[in-house]
C-alpha positions as CSV (number, residue, x, y, z in Angstrom):
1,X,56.1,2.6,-83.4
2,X,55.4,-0.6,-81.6
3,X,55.4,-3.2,-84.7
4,X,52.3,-4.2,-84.4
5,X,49.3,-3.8,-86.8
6,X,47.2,-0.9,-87.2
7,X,44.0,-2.2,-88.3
8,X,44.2,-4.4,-85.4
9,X,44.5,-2.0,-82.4
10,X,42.7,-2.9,-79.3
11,X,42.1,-0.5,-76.3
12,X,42.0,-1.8,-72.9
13,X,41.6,-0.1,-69.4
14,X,40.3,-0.8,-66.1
15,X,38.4,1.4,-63.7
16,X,39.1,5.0,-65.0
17,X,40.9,3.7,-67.8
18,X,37.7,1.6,-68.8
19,X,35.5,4.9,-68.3
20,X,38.6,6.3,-71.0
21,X,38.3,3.5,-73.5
22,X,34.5,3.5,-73.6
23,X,34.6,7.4,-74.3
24,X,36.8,6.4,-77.5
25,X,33.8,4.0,-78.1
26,X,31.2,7.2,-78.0
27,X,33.3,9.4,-80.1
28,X,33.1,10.2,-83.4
29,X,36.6,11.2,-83.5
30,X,38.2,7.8,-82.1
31,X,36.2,5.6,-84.1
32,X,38.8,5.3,-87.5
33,X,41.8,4.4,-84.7
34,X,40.9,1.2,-83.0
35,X,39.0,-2.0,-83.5
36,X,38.4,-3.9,-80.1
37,X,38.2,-2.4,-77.0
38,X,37.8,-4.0,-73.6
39,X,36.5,-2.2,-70.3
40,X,37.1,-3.8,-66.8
41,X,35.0,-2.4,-64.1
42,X,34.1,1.0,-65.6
43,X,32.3,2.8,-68.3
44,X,31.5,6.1,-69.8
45,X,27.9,5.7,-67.3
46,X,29.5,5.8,-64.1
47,X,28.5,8.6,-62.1
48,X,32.2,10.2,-61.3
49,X,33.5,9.8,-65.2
50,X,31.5,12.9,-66.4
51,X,31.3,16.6,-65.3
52,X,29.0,18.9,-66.7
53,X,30.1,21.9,-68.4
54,X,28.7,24.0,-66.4
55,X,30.1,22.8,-63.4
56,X,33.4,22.8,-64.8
57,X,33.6,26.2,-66.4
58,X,31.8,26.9,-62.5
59,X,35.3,25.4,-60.7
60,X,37.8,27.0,-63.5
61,X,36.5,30.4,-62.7
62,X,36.8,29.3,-58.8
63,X,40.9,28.3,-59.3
64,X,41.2,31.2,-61.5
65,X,40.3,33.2,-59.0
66,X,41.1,31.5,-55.8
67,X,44.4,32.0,-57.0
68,X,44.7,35.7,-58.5
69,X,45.9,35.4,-61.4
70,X,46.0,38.7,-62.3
71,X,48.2,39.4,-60.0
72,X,50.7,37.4,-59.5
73,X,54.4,38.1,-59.0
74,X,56.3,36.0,-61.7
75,X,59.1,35.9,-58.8
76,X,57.6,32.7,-56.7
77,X,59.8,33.9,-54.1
78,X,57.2,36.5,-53.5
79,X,54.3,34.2,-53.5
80,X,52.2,34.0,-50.7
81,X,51.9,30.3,-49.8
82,X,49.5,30.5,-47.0
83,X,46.7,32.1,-49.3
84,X,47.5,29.3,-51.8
85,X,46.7,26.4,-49.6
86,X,42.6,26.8,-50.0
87,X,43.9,26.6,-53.9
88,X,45.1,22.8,-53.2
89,X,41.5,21.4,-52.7
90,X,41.3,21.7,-56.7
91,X,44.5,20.2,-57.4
92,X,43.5,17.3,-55.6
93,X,40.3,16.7,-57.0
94,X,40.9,15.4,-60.6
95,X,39.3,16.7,-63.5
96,X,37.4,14.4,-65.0
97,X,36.2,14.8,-68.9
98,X,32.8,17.1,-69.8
99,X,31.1,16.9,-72.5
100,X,32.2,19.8,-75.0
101,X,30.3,19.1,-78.4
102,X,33.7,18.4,-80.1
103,X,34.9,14.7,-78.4
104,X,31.7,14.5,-76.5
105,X,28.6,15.3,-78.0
106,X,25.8,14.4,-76.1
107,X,25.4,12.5,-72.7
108,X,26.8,9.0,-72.9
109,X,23.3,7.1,-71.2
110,X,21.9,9.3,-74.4
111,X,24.7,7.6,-77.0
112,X,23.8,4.2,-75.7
113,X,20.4,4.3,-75.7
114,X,20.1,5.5,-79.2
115,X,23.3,3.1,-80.7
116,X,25.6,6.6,-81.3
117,X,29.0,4.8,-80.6
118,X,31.4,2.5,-82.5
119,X,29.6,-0.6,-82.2
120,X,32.5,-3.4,-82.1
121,X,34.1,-6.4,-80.6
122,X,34.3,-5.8,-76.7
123,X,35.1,-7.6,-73.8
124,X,34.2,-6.6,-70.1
125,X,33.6,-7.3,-66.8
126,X,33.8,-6.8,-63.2
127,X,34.9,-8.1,-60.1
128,X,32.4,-9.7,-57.2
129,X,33.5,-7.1,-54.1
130,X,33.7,-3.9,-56.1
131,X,33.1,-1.3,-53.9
132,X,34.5,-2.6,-50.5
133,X,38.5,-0.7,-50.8
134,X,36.4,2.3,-51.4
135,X,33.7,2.1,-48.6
136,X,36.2,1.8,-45.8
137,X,37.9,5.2,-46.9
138,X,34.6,6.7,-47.2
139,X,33.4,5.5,-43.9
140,X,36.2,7.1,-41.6
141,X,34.2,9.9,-40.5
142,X,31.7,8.2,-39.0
143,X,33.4,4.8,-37.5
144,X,37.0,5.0,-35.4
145,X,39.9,4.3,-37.7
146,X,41.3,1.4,-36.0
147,X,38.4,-0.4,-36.8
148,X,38.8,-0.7,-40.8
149,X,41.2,-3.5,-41.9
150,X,41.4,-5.0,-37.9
151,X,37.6,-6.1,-38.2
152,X,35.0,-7.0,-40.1
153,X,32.1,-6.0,-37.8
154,X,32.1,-2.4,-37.5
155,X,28.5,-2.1,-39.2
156,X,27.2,-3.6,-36.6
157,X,23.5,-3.1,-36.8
158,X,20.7,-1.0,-38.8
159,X,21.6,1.6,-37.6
160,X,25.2,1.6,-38.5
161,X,24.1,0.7,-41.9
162,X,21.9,4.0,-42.7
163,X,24.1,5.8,-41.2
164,X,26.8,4.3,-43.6
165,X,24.3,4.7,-47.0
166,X,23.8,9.1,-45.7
167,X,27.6,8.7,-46.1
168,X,28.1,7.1,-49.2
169,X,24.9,7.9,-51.9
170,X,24.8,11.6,-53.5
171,X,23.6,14.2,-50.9
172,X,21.0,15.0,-53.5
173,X,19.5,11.2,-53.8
174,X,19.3,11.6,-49.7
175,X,16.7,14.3,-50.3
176,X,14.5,12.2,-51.9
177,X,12.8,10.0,-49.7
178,X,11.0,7.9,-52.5
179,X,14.8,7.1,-54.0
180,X,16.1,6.5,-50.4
181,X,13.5,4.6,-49.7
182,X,13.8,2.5,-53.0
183,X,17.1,2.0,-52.5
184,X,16.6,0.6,-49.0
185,X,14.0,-1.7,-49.9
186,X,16.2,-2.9,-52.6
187,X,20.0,-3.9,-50.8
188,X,18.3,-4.1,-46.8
189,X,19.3,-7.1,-46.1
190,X,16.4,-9.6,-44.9
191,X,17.3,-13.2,-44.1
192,X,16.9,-13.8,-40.8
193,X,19.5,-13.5,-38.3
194,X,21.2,-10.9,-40.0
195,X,25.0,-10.7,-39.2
196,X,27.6,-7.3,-39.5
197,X,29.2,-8.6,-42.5
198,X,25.7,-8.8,-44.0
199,X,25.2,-5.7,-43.5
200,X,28.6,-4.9,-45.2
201,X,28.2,-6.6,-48.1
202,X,25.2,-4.8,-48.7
203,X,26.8,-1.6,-48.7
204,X,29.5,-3.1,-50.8
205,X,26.3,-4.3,-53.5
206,X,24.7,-1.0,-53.6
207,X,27.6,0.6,-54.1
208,X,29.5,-1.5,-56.3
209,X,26.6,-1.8,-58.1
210,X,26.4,1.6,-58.6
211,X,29.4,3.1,-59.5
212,X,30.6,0.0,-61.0
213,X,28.8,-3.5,-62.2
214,X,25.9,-2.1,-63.7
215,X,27.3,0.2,-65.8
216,X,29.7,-2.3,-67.4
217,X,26.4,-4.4,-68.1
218,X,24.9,-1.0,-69.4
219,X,27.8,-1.0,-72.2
220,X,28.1,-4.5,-73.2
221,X,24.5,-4.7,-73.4
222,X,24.1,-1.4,-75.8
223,X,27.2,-3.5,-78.0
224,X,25.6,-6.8,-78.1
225,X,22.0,-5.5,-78.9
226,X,23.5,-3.6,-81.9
227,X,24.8,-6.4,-83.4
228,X,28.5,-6.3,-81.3
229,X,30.1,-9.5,-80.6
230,X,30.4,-8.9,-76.7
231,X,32.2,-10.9,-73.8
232,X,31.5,-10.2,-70.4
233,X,33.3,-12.0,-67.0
234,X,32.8,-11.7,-63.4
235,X,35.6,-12.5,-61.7
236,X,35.2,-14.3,-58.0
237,X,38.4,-15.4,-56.9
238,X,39.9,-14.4,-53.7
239,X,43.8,-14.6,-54.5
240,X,45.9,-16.3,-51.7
241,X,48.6,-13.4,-52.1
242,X,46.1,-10.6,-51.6
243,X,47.4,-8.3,-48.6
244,X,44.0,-6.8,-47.9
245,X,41.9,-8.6,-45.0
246,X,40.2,-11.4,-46.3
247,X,36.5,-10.0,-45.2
248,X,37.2,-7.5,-47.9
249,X,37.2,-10.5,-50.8
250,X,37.3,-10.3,-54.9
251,X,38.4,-6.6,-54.6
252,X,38.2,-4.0,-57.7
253,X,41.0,-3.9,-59.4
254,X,42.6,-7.3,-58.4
255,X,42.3,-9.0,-61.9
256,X,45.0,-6.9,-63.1
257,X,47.3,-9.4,-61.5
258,X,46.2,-12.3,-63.4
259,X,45.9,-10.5,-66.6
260,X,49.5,-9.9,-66.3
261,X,51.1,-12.9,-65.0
262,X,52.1,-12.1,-61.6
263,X,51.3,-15.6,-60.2
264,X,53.8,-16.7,-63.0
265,X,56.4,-15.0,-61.0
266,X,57.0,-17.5,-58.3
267,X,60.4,-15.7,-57.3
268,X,58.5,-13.1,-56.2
269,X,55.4,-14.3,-55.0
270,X,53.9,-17.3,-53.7
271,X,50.4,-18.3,-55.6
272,X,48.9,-21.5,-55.9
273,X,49.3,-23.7,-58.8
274,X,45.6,-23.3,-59.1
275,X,45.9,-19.9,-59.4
276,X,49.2,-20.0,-61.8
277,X,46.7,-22.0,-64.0
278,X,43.7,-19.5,-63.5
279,X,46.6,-16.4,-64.8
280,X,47.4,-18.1,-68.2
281,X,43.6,-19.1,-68.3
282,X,43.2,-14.6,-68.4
283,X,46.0,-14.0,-70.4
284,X,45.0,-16.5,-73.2
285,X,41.8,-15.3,-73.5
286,X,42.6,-11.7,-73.4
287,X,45.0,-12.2,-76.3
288,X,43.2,-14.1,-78.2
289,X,40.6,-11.6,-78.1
290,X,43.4,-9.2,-78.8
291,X,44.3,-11.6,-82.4
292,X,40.9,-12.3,-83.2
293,X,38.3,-10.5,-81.1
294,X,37.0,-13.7,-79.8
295,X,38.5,-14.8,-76.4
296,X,38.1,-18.7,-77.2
297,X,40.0,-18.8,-80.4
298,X,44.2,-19.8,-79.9
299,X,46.6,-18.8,-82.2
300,X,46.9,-22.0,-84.1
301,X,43.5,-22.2,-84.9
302,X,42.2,-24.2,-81.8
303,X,39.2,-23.3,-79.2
304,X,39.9,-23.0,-75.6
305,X,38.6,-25.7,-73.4
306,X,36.2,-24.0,-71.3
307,X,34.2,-21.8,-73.7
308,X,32.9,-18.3,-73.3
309,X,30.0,-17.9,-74.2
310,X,28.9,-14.2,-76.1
311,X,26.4,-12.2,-73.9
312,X,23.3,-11.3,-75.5
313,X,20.7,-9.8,-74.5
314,X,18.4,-12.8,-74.3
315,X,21.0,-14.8,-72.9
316,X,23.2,-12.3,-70.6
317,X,25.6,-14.9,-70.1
318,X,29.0,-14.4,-68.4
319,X,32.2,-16.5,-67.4
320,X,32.7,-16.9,-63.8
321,X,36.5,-16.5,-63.4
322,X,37.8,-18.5,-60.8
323,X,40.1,-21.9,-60.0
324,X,39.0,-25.4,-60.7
325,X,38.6,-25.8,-57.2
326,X,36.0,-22.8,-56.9
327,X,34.1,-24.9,-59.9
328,X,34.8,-28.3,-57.9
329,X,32.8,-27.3,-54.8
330,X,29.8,-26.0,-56.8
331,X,30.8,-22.6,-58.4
332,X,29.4,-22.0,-61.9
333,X,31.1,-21.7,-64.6
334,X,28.9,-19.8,-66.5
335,X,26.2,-17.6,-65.1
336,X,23.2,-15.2,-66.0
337,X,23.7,-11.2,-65.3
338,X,25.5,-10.6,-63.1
339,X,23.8,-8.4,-60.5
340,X,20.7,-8.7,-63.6
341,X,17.9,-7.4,-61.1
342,X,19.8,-4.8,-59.2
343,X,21.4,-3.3,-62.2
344,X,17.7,-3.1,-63.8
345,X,16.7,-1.4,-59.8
346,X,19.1,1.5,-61.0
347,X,19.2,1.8,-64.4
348,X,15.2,1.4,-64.9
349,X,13.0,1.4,-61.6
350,X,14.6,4.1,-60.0
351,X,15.2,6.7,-62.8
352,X,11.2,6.3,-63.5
353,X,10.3,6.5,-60.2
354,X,13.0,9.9,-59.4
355,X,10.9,11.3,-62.7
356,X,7.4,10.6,-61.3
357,X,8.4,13.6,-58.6
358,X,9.8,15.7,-60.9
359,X,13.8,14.8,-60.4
360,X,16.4,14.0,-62.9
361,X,18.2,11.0,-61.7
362,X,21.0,11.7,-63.9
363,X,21.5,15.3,-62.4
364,X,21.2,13.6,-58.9
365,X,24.2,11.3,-59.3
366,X,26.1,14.2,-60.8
367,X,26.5,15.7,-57.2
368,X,28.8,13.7,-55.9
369,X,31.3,16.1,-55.5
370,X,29.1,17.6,-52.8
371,X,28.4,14.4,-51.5
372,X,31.8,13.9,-50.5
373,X,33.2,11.9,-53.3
374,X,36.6,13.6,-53.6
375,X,38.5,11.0,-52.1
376,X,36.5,8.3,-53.8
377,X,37.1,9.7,-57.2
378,X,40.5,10.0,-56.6
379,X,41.6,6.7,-55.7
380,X,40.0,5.5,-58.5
381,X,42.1,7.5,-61.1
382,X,45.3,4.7,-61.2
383,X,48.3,4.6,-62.9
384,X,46.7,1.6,-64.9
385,X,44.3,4.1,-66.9
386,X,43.9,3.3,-70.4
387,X,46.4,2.3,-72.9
388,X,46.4,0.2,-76.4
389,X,47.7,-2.7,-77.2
390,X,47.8,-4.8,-80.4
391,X,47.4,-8.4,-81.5
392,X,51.2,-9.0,-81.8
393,X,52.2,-8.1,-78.4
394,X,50.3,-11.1,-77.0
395,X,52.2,-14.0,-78.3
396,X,51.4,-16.9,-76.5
């Protein structure tokens, strides 16, 4: 259809779309269509890319019948609007995939753990302030409105900050005090004098590292410890054409920009040169793992000049993608992780700890529609969900 090759098809989405490309990695069903994939910020593990069946047989029996279908009047002019409305809350929630036996088979922690997916070249990542666009939504029952996007400060203290956490973790993690007390321990921040935006970039950690960072290091390191050749960035550039305050920093979603070009397009928009540079630095390296399946290998048969390194398990190493001048003033290029002993807080420490009283940590994060996670969830399914690509649409 497109021209391209179909032994070399590579998927590619971020956020939801990268919870939709890793699912293609667990099934058994995808496996014979593609043979690269690359996730940015989000996986198959993140708490809001799953329902259980139960709970979504549970809400189609709701909507069914919420909205009487039995009876209805095929003549909407006879439809009773005002007993609809209650109907809209499950419009608005999106339906996210279950796990049905067929696509699905088993839990995808459960696939990784025991090497049930295709196990193939990847490339993934995530970005430094991942939770931050989503925390200010979340937070507008509890602090005034006019304070998001005017100031930094409005966790001011402590206090603000555990009042933020009741607000943001899984109503059913509240209820145990050894996990909120874990949890606590692990992100409170401790360096004396502590400032509001520390406090704020500790919610933005925990929760980034939650629903985001560590799940993306979950994934590449199931690929690379079963023998995939796996890439993994962290990208920590704060773009000079980013319309969100600048407290809120390397937001989630922002390396779309670069991957694309858009500081190419200096009719449009007014980037550095820096930054024009750090663009076709993302797109060569996404298209030459597009050709090849190895980021630092160009076209004509060359290696790129800064070298990324494969992540490993013994190694974890990542590129930090940023401009020169980020490097310049003492930015690494390469790092270990990222987020290494927070990630292994969740996905180790705490599950073991949550068991020791008799809870299932995976059931736990699966109420966050009762926690409140509606609006979350939904931001976070984007236009930009998944979508393929092949080697010979990245020329250049």
């Amino acid at each position: 259809l497109f021209g391209g090759d179909p032994n070399k098809v590579t998927l590619f989405g971020e956020s939801a779309g990268a919870a939709s490309v890793s699912m293609h990695l667990l099934s058994p069903k995808s496996a014979p269509y593609f043979q690269r994939a690359i996730v940015e910020s989000g996986s198959a593990t993140v708490p809001w890319a799953l329902e259980s069946r139960q709970v979504a047989i549970a809400r189609s029996v709701a909507l069914y019948e919420d909205m009487r279908c039995g009876n209805m009047s095929k003549d909407p002019q006879n439809w009773d609007l005002e007993k609809w409305a209650p109907v809209m809350e499950f419009v608005d929630f999106p339906w996210v995939p279950v796990i049905d036996g067929d696509f699905l088979i088993e839990q995808p922690t459960t696939s990784l753990k025991n090497g049930n997916f295709k196990v193939t070249q990847l490339l993934a990542g995530s970005n430094r302030e991942e939770a931050i666009y989503f925390i200010v939504y979340q937070l507008g029952d509890i602090f005034p409105p006019s304070d998001f996007f005017v100031k930094k400060d409005f966790v001011k203290n402590r206090e603000d900050w555990l009042r933020s956490i009741s607000n943001l973790l899984p109503r059913q993690m509240l209820k145990a005090p050894l996990a909120l007390a874990s949890i606590i321990h692990e992100y409170e921040p401790t360096e004396l004098p502590i400032k509001p935006s520390d406090w704020l970039n500790a919610l933005d950690k925990m929760l980034g590292d939650l629903q985001f960072t560590c799940n993306v290091n979950e994934i590449a390191l199931a690929n690379s410890m079963n023998g995939g050749d796996t890439y993994y960035y962290y990208f920590t550039h704060r773009a000079t054409q980013q319309t969100w305050p600048e407290w809120m920093g390397v937001l989630h979603g922002y390396e779309i920009n670069f991957i694309f070009g858009e500081p190419l397009n200096t009719e449009r928009f007014k980037y550095t040169k820096e930054e024009q540079e750090l663009s076709y630095r993302f797109m060569r390296y996404w298209a030459n793992f597009a050709r090849t399946g190895n980021p630092n290998k160009n076209p004509d048969g060359t290696y790129t000049a800064d070298v990324w390194p494969m992540y490993t398990q013994a190694s974890m190493q990542y590129i930090n993608l940023t401009v020169e001048s980020d490097y310049s003033a003492g930015a690494s290029r390469i790092g270990v992780g990222p987020r290494r002993k927070q990630c292994s807080f969740w996905k180790k420490l705490l599950p073991n700890l949550m068991a020791a009283v008799g809870l299932s940590y995976h059931q736990t994060l699966h109420h966050l529609s009762a926690a409140g996670y509606q609006e979350l969830i939904s931001l976070m399914i984007r236009p930009w969900t998944a979508f393929a690509t092949h080697c010979s649409s990245f020329d250049g």
